[in-house]
LOKOLLUM-319574 format. One record per residue (C-alpha): residue number from 1; x, y, z. Coordinates in pm, whole numbers, plus 32768, in hexadecimal, padded with zeros to 4 digits. Layout:
<recs>
[rec NUM, [X, Y, Z]];
...
</recs>
This chain:
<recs>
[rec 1, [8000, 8000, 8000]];
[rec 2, [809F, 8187, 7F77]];
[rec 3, [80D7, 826B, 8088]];
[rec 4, [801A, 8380, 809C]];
[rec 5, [80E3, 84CA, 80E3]];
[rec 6, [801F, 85E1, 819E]];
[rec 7, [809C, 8737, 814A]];
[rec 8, [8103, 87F9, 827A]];
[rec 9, [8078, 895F, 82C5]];
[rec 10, [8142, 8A55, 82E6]];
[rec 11, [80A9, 8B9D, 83A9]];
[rec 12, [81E1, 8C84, 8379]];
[rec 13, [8202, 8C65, 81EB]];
[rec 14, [815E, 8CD9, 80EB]];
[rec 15, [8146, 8D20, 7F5E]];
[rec 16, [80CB, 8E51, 7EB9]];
[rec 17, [8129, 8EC6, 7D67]];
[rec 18, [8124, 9043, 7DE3]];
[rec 19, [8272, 8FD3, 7EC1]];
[rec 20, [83B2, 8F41, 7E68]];
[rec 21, [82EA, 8EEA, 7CFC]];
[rec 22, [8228, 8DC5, 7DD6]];
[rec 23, [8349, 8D29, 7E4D]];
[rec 24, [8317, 8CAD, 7F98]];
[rec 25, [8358, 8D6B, 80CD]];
[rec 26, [8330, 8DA9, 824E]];
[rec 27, [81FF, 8E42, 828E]];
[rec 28, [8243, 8FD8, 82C5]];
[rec 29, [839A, 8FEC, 829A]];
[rec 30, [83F0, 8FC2, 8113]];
[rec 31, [8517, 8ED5, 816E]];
[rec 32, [84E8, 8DA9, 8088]];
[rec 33, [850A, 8C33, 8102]];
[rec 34, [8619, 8C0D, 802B]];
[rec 35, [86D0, 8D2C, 80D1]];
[rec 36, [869E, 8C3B, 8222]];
[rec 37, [873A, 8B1F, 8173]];
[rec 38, [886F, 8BC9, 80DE]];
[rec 39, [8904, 8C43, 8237]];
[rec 40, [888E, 8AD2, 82D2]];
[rec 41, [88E3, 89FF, 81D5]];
[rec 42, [89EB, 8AC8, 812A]];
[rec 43, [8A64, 8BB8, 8225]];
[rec 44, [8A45, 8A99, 8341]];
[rec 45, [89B0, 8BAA, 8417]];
[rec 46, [88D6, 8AFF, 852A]];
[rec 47, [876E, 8B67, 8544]];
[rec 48, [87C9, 8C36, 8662]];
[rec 49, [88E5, 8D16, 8598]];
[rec 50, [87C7, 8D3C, 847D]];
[rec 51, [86EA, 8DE2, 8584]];
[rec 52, [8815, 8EC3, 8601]];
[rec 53, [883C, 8F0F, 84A0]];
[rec 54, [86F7, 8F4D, 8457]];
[rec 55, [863F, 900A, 857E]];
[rec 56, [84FD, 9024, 84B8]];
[rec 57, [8509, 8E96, 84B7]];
[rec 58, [8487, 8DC2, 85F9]];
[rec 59, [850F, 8C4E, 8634]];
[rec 60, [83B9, 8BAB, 85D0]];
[rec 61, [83C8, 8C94, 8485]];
[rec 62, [851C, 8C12, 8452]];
[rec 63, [84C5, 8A7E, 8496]];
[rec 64, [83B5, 8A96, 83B8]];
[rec 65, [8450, 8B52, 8281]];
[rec 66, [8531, 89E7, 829E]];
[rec 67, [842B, 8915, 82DE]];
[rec 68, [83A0, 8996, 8174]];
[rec 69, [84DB, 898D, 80A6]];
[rec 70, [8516, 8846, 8110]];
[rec 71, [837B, 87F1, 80BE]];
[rec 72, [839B, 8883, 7F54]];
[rec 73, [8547, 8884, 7F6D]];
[rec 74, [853C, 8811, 7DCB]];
[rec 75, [8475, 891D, 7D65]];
[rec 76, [855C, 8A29, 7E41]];
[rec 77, [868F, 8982, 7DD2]];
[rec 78, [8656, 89A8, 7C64]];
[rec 79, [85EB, 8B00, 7C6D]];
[rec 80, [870F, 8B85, 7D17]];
[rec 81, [87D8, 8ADA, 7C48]];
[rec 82, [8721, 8B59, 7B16]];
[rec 83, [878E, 8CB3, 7BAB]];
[rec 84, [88D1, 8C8E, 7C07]];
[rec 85, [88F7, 8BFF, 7A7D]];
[rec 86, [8850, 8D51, 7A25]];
[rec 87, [8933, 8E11, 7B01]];
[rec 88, [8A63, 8D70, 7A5F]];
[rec 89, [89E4, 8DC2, 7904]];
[rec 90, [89CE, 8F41, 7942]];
[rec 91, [8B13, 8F2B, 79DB]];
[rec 92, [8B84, 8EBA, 789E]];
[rec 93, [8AAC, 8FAA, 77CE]];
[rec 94, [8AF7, 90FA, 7871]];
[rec 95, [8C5C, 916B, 7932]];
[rec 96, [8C6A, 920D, 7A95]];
[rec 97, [8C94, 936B, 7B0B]];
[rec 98, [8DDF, 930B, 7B6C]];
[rec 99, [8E2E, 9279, 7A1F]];
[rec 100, [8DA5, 93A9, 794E]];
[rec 101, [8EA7, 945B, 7A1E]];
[rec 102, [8FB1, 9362, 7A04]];
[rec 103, [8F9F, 9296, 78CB]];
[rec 104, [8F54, 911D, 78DA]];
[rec 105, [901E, 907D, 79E5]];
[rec 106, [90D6, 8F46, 793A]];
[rec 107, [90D0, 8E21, 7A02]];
[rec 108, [9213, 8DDB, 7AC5]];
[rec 109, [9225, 8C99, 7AF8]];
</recs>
């Protein structure tokens, strides 16, 4: 017999279009779940530092913004990645302030 997964509730996240473009995040604040996962999972900042961090941000905010990536973790995973991709592309595309200034910096190595 399949096993039937029951999706959790989460009371401090939500998704509007109107903020972040619909992307989830904790309720009043703006600060977006995956902004919670990058300095835990990334960062290895405990949920404690993430509060001291983020004032705005309670611990219960905090345990359930990771409690959802972890829910729907493909689906945050690939879009973050689908930015950072994007972010590397413009990189390419268009030179820093620092690089209008200076020329392109060769690499050194």
């Amino acid at each position: 017999m399949g096993m039937v997964m029951k999706q959790t509730k989460h009371p401090y996240i939500t998704r509007n279009k109107k903020i972040r473009d619909g992307v989830p995040v904790i309720l009043g604040t703006g600060i977006r779940v995956l902004d919670i996962v990058i300095r835990y999972e990334i960062m290895g900042q405990s949920p404690e530092d993430i509060i001291a961090a983020l004032p705005q941000t309670n611990l219960p905010q905090v345990h359930d913004a990771l409690s959802y990536y972890y829910e729907h973790k493909n689906e945050i995973d690939s879009a973050w990645k689908a930015a950072v991709q994007d972010t590397e592309g413009m990189k390419k595309e268009h030179s820093t302030i620092l690089e209008k200034k200076l020329g392109k910096i060769k690499d050194i190595h």
